[in-house]
Backbone as CSV, one residue per row, in Angstrom:
resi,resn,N_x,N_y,N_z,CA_x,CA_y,CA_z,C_x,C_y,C_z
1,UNK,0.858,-1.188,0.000,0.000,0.000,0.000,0.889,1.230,0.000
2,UNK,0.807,2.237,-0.611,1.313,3.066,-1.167,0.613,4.623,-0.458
3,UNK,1.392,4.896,0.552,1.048,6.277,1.046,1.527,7.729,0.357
4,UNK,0.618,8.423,-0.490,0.979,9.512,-1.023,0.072,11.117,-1.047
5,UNK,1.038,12.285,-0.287,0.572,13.181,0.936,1.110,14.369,0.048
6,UNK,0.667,15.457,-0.069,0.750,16.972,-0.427,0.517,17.862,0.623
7,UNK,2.126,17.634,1.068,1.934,19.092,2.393,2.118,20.606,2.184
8,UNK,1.616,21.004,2.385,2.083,23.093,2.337,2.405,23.263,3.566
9,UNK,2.955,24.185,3.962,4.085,24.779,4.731,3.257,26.387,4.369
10,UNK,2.677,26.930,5.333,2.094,28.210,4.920,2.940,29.626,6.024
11,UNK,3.631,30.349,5.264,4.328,30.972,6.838,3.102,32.686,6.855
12,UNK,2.565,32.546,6.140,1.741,33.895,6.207,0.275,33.594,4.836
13,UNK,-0.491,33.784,5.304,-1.937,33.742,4.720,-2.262,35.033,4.121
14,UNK,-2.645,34.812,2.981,-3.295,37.159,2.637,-4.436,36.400,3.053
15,UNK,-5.212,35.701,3.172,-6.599,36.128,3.858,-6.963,35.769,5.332
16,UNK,-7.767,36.687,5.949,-7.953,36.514,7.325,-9.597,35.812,7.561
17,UNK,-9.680,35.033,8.276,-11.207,34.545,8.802,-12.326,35.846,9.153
18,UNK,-13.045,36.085,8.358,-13.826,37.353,8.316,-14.849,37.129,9.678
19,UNK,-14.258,37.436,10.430,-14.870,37.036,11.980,-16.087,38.492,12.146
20,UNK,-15.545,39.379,12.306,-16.459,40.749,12.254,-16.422,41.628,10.893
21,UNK,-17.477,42.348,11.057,-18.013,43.624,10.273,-16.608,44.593,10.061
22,UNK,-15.659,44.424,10.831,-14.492,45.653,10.767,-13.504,44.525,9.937
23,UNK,-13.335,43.204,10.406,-12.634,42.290,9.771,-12.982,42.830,8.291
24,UNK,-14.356,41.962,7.701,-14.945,42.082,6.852,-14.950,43.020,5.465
25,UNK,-14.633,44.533,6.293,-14.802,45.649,5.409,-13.200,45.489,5.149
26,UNK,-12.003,45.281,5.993,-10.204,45.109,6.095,-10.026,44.491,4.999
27,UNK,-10.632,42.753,4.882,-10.733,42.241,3.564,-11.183,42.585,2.226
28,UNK,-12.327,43.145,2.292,-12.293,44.088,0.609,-11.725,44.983,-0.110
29,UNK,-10.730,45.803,1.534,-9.882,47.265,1.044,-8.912,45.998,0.524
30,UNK,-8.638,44.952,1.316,-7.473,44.604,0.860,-7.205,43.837,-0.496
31,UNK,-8.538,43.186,-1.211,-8.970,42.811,-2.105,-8.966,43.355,-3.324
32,UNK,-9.493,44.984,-2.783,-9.147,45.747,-4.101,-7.742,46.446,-4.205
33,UNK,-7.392,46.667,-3.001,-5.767,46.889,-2.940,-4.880,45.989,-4.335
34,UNK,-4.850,44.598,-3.356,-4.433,44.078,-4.529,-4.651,43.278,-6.017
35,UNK,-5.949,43.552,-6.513,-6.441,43.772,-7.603,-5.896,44.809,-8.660
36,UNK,-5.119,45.564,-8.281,-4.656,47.165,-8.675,-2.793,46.661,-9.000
37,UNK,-2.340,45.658,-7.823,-1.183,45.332,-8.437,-0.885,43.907,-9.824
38,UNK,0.045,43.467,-10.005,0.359,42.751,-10.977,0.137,41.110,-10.365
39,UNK,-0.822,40.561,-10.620,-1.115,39.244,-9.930,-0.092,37.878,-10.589
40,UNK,0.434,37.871,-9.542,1.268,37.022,-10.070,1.208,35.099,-9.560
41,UNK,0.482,34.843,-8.517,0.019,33.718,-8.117,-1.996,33.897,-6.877
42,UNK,-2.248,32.656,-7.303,-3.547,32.886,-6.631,-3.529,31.666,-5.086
43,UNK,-4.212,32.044,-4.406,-4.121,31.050,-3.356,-5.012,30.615,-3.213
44,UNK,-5.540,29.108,-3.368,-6.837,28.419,-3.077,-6.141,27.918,-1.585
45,UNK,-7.705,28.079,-0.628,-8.467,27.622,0.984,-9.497,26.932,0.226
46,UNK,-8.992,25.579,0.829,-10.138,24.928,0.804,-10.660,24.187,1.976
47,UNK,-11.672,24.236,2.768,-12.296,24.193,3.897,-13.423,22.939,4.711
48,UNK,-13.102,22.606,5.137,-14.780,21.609,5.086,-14.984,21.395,6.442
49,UNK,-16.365,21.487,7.155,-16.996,21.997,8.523,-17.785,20.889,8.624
50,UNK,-18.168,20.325,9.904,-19.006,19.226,9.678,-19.649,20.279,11.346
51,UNK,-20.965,20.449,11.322,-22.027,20.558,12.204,-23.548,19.854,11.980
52,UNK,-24.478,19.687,13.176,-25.702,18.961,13.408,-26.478,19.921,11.704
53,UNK,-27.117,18.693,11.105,-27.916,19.032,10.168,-28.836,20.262,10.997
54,UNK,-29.747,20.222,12.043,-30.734,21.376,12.081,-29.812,22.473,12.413
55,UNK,-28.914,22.266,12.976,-27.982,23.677,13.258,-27.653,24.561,11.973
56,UNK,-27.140,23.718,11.161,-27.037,24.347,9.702,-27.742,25.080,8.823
57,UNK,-29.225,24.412,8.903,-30.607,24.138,8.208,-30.717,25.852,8.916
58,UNK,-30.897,25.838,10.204,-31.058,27.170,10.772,-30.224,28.443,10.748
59,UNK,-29.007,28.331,10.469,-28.343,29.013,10.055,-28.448,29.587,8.569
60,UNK,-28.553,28.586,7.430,-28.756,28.817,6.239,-29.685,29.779,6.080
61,UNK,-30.786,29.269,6.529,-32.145,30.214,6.724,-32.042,31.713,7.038
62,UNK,-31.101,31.654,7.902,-30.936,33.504,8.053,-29.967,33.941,7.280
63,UNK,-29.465,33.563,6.662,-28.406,34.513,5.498,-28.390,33.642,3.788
64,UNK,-28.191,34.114,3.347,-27.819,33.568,1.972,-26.444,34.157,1.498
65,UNK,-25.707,34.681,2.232,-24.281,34.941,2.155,-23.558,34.067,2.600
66,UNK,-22.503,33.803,1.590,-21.619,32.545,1.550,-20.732,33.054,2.559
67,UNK,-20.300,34.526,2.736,-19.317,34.695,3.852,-19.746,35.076,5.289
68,UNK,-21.178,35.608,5.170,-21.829,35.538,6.674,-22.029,34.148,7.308
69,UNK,-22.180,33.408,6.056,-22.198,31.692,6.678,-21.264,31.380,7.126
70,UNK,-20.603,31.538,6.365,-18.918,31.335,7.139,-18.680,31.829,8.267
71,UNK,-19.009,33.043,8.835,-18.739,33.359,9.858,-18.977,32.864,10.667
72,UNK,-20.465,32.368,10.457,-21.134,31.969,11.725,-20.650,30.234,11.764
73,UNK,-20.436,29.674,10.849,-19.912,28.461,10.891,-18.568,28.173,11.901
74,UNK,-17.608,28.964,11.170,-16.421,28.929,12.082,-16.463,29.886,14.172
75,UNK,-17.514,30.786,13.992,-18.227,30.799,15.439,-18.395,29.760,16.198
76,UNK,-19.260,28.473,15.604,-19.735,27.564,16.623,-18.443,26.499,16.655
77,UNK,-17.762,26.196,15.719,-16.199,25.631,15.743,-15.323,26.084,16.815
78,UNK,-15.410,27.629,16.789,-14.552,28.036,17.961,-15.715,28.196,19.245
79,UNK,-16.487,27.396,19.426,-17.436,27.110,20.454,-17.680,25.696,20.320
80,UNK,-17.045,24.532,19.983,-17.162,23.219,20.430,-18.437,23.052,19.825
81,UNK,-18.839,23.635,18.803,-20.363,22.909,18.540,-20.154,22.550,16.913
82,UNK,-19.067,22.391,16.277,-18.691,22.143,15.262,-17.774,21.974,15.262
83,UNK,-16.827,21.028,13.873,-15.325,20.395,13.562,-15.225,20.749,12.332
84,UNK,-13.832,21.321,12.473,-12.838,21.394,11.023,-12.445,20.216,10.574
85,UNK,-13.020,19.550,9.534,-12.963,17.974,8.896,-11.344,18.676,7.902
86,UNK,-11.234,19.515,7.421,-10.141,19.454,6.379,-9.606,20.687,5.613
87,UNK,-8.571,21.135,5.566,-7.926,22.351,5.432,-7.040,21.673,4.587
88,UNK,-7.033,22.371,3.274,-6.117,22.134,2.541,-5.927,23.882,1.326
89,UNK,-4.419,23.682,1.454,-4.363,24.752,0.298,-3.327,24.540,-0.506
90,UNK,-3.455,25.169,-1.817,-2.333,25.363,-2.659,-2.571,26.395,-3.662
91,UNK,-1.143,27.118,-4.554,-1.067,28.122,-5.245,-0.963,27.960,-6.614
92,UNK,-1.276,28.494,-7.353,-1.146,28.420,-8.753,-1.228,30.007,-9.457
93,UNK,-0.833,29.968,-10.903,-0.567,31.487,-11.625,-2.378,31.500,-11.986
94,UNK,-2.898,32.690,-12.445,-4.451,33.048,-12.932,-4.339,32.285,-14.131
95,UNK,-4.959,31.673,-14.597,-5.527,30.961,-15.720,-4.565,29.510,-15.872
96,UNK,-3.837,28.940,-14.755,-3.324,27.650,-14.665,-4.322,26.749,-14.142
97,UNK,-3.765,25.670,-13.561,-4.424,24.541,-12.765,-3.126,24.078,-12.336
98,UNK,-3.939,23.894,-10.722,-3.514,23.096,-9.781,-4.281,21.728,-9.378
99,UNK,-3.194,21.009,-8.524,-4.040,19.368,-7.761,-3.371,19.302,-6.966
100,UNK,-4.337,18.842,-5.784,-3.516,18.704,-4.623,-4.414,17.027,-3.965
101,UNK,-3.957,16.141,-3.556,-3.960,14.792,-2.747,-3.562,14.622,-1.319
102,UNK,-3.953,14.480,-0.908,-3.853,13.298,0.629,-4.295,12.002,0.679
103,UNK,-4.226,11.438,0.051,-4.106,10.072,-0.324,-3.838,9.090,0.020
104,UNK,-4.310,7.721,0.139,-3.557,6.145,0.371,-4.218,5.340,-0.388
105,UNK,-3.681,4.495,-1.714,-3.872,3.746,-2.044,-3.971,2.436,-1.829
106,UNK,-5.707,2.283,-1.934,-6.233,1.190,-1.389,-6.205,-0.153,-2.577
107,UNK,-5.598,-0.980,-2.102,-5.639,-2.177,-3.697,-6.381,-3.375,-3.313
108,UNK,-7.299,-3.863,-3.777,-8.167,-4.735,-3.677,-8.757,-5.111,-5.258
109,UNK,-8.790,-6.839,-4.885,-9.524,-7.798,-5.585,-10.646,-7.612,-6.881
110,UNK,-10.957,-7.530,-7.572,-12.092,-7.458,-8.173,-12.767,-8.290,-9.107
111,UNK,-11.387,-9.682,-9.051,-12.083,-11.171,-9.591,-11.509,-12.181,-9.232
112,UNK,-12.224,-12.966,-8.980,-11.645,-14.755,-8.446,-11.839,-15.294,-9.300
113,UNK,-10.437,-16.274,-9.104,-10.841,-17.453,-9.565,-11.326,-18.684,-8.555
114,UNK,-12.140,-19.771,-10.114,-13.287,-20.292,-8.847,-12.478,-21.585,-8.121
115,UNK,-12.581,-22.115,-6.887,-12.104,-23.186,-6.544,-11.741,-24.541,-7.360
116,UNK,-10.352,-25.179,-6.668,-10.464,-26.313,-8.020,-9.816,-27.303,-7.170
117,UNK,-9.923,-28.260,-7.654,-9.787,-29.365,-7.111,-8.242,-29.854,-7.985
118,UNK,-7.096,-29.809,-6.768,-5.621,-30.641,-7.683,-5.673,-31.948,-7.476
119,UNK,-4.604,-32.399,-7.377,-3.954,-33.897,-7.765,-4.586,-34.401,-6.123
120,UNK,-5.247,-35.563,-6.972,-5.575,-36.588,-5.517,-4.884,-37.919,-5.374
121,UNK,-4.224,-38.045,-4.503,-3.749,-39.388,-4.598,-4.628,-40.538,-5.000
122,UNK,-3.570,-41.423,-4.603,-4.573,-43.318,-5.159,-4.587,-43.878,-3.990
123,UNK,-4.449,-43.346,-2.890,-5.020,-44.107,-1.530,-5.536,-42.864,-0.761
124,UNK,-6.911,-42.366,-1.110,-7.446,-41.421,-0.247,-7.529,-41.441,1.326
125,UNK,-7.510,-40.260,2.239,-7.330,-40.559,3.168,-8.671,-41.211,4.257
126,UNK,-8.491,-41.612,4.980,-9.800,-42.302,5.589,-10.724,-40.935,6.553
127,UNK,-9.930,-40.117,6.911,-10.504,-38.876,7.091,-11.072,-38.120,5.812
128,UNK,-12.976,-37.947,5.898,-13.351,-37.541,4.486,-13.024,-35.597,4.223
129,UNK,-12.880,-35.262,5.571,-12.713,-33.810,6.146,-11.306,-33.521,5.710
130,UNK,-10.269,-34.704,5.666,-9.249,-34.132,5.200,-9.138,-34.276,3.571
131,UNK,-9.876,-34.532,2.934,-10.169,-33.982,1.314,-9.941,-32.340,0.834
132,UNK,-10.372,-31.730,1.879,-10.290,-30.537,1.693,-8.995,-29.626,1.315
133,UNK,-8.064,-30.437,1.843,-6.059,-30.098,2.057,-6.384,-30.137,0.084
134,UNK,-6.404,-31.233,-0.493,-6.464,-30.983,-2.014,-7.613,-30.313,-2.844
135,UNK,-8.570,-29.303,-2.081,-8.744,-27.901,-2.960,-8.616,-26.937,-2.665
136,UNK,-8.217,-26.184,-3.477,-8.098,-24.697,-3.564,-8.702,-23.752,-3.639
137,UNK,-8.830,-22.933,-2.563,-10.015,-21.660,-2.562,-10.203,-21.108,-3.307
138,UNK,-11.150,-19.958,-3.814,-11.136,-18.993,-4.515,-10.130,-18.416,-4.558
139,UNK,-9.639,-17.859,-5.591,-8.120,-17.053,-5.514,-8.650,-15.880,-6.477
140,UNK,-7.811,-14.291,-5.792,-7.758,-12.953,-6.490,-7.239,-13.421,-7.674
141,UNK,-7.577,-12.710,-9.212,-7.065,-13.185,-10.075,-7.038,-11.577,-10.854
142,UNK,-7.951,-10.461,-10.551,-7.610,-9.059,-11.250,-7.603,-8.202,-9.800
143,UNK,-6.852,-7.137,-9.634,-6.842,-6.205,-8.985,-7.686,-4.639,-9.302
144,UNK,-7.913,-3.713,-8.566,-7.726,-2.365,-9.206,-7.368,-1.492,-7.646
145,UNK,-7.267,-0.466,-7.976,-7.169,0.638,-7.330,-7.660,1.920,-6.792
146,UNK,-8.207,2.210,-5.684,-9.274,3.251,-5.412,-7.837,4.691,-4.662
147,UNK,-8.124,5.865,-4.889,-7.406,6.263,-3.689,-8.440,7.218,-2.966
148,UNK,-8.174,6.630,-1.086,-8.936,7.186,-0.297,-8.260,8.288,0.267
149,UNK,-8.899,9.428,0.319,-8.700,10.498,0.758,-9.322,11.960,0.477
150,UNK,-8.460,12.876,0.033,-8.700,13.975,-0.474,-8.090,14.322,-1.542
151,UNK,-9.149,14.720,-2.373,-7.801,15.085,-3.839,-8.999,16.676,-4.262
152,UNK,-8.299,17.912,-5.004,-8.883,18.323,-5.561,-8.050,19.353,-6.968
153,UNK,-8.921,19.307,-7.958,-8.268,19.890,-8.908,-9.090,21.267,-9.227
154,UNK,-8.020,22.287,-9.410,-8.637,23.568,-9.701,-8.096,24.233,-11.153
155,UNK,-8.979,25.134,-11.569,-8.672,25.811,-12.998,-9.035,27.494,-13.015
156,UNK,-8.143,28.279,-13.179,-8.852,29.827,-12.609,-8.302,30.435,-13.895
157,UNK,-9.567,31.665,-13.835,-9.416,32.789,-15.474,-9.634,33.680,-14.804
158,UNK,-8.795,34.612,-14.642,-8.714,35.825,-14.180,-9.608,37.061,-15.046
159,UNK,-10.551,38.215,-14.371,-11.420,38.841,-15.137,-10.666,40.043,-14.943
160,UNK,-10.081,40.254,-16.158,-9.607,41.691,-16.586,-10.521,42.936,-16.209
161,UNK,-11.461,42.769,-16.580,-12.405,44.046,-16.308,-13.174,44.243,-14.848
162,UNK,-13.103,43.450,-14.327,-13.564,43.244,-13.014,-12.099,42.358,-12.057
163,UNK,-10.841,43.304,-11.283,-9.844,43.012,-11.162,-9.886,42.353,-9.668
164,UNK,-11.252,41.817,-8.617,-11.672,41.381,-7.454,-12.167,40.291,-8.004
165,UNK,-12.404,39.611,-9.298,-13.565,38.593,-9.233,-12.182,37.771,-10.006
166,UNK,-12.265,36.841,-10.126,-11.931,35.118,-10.910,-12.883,34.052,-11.031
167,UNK,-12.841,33.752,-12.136,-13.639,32.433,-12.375,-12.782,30.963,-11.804
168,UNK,-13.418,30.343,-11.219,-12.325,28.808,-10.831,-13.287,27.691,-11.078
169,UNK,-13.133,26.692,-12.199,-13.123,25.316,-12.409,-12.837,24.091,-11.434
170,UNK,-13.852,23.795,-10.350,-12.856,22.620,-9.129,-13.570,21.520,-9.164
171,UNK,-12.772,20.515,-9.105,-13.656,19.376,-8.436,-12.505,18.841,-7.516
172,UNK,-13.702,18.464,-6.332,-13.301,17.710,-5.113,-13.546,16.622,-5.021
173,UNK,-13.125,15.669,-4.132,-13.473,14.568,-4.328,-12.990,13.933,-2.884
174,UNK,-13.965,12.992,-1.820,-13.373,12.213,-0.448,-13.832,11.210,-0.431
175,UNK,-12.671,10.277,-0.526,-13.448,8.745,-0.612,-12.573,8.150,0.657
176,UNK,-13.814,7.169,1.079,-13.656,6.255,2.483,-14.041,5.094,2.068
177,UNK,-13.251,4.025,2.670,-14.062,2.396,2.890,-15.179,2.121,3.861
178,UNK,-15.960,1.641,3.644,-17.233,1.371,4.167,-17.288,0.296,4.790
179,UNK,-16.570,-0.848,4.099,-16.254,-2.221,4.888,-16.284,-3.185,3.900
180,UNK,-16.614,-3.885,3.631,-16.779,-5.132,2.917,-17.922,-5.856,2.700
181,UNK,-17.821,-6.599,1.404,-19.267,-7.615,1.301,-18.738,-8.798,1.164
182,UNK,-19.334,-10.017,1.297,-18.400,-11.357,0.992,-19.981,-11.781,0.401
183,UNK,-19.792,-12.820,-0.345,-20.362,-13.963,-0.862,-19.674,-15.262,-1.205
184,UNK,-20.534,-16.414,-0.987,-20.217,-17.685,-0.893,-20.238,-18.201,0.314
185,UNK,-19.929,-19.794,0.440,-19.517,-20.287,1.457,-18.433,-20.875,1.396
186,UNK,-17.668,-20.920,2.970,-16.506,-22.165,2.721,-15.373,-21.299,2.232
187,UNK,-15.034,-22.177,1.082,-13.678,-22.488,0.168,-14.439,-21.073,-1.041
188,UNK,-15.404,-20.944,-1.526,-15.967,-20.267,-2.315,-16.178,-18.990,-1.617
189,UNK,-16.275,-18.851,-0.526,-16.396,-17.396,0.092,-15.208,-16.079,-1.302
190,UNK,-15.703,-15.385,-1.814,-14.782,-14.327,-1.890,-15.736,-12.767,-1.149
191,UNK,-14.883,-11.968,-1.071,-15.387,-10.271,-0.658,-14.454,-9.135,-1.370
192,UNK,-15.149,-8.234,-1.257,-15.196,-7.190,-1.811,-15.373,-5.792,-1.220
193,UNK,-14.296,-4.493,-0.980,-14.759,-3.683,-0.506,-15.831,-2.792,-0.396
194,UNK,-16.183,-2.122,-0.028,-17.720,-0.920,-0.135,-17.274,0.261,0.053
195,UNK,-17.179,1.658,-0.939,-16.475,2.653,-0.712,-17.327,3.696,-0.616
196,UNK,-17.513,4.762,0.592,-17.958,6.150,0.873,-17.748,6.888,-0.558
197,UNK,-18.305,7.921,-1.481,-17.427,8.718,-1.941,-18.039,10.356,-2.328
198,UNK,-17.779,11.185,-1.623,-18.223,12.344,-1.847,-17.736,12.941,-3.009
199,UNK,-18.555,14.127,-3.902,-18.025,14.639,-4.894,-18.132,16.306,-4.991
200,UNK,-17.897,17.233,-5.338,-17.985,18.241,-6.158,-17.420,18.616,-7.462
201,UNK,-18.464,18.869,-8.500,-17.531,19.393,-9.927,-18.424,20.354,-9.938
202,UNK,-17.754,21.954,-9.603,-18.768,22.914,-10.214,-17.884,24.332,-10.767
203,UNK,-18.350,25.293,-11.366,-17.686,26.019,-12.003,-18.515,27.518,-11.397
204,UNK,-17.796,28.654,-10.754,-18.340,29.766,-9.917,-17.199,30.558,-9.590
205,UNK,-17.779,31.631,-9.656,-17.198,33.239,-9.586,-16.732,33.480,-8.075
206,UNK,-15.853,34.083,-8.215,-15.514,34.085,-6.365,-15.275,35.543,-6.269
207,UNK,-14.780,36.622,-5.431,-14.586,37.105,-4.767,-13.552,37.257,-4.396
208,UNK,-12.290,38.216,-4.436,-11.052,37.463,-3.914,-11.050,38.004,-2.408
209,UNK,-10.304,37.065,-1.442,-10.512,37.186,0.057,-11.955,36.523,0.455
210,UNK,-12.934,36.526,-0.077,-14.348,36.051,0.613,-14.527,35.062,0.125
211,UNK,-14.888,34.373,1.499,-15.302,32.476,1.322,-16.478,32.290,0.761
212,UNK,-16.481,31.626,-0.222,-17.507,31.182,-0.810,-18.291,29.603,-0.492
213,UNK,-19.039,29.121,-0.141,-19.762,28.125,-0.258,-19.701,27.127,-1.662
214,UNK,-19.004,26.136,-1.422,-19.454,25.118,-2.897,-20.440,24.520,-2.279
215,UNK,-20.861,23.894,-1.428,-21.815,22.745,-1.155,-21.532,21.912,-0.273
216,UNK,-22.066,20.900,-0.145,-21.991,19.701,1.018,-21.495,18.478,0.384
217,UNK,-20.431,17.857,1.134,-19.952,16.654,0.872,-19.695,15.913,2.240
218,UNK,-21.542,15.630,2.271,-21.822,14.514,3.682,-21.579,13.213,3.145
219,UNK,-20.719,12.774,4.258,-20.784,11.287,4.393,-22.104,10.484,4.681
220,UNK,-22.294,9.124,4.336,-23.352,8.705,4.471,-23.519,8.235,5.924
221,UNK,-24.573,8.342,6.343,-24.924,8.105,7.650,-24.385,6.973,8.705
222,UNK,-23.514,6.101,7.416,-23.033,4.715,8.283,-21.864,5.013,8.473
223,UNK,-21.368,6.278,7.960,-20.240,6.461,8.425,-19.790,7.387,9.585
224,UNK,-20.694,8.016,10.075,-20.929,8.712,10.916,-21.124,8.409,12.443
225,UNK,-21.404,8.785,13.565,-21.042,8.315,14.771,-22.713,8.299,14.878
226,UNK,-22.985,7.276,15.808,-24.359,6.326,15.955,-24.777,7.351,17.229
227,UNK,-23.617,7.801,17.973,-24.425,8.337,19.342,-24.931,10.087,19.423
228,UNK,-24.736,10.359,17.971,-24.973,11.744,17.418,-25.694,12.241,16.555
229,UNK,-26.756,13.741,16.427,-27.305,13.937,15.002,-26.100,13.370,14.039
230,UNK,-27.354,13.427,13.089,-26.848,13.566,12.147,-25.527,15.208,11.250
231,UNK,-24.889,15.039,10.723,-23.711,15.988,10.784,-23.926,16.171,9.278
232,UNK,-23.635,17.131,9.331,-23.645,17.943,7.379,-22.188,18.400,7.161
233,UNK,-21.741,18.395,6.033,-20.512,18.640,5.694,-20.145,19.655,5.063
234,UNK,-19.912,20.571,5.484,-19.910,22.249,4.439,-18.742,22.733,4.249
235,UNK,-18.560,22.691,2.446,-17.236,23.088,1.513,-16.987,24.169,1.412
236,UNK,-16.099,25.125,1.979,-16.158,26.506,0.983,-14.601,26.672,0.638
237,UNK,-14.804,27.647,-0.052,-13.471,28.067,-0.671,-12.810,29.915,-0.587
238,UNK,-11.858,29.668,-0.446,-11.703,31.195,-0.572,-10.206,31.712,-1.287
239,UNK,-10.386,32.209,-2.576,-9.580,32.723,-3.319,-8.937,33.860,-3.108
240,UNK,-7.539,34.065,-2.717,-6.866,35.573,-2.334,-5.471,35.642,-3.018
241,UNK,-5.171,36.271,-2.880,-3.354,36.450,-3.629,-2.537,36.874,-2.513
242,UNK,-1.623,36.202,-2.503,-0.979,36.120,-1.811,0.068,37.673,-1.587
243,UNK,0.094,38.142,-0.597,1.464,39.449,0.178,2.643,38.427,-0.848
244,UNK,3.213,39.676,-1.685,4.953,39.616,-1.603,5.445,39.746,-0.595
């Protein structure tokens, strides 16, 4: 199994967690600040929050701002009533693409072969139970490869005429094992894994400095803890350029 990890090393962030109204307004001077200079790399935040479905549901309800949500999201986080599931970032030039992974490649089975019967001697044994020593189980005979983790790929076009906005191309993607299925009996038993897999592919205008909302990438309920609501998974993103 093959462990493969994309770390960043971040020693200074251009964007700040838009916690207040004074925060808030700091980030747009600074947005258009540097909109005005020569952009030379972009910085994708990418984010994901897991809180109680009605907590969310109720929150949503009072704003339709992707960065007032945010606020209030990362509020109840820094109040124990929500978890940071995943922080990942990386940089790229305006109109490139980036990918970034956290990864482990999972390798598993995806055909048997069927049991067979080899060479039997000419004086069988008087034990009929020990017949079994001369066949052969099902055996793996094709493999493939899933990788579980985090991966996401981004694509950004910078808008000349509007020097605060970028277009970005992403898809995300978190896949988990679920567990296994087996069929057969015996010697014929083979199994097979069962994989979680969340997605996003969407294409949206951002804001530079302000978090935007992509959507939810909830796990399914069996993967989740039995002694708790249910938990929603909320993606956002936030595009800024980075301080020389």
């Amino acid at each position: 199994m093959k462990l493969s990890s994309t770390l960043f090393l971040i020693t200074a962030l251009a964007w700040t967690s838009p916690l207040s109204a004074q925060e808030s307004e700091s980030s747009e001077d600074e947005a258009k600040t540097l909109a005005a200079l020569p952009v030379l790399n972009l910085e994708f935040t990418y984010e994901v929050f897991s809180l109680p479905m009605m907590e969310v549901a109720k929150l949503k309800r009072k704003t339709s701002s992707g960065a007032v949500f945010y606020q209030e999201i990362v509020k109840k986080v820094a109040e124990k009533k929500g978890v940071q599931e995943e922080f990942l970032v990386m940089r790229m030039q305006p109109g490139g693409k980036g990918e970034i992974e956290e990864i482990t490649e999972h390798i598993y089975p995806t055909e048997y072969e069927p049991p067979e019967i080899g060479r039997v001697p000419d004086h069988l044994p008087a034990d009929f139970d020990q017949l079994e020593m001369f066949i052969s189980p099902a055996i793996p005979s094709a493999f493939d490869t899933k990788n579980l983790g985090s991966s996401i790929e981004a694509e950004s076009t910078f808008d000349n005429k509007r020097p605060d906005k970028v277009h970005v191309k992403l898809a995300a993607s978190h896949v988990q094992v679920l567990g296994s299925e087996s069929w057969g009996e015996g010697i014929s038993t083979v199994s097979m894994p069962r994989f979680s897999v969340q997605k996003l592919n969407v294409g949206a205008e951002f804001t530079l400095g302000s978090p935007t909302l992509l959507g939810t990438v909830t796990p399914r309920q069996v993967n989740q803890k039995k002694d708790q609501p249910k938990q929603i998974w909320l993606a956002f993103v936030t595009v800024s350029v980075p301080k020389l």
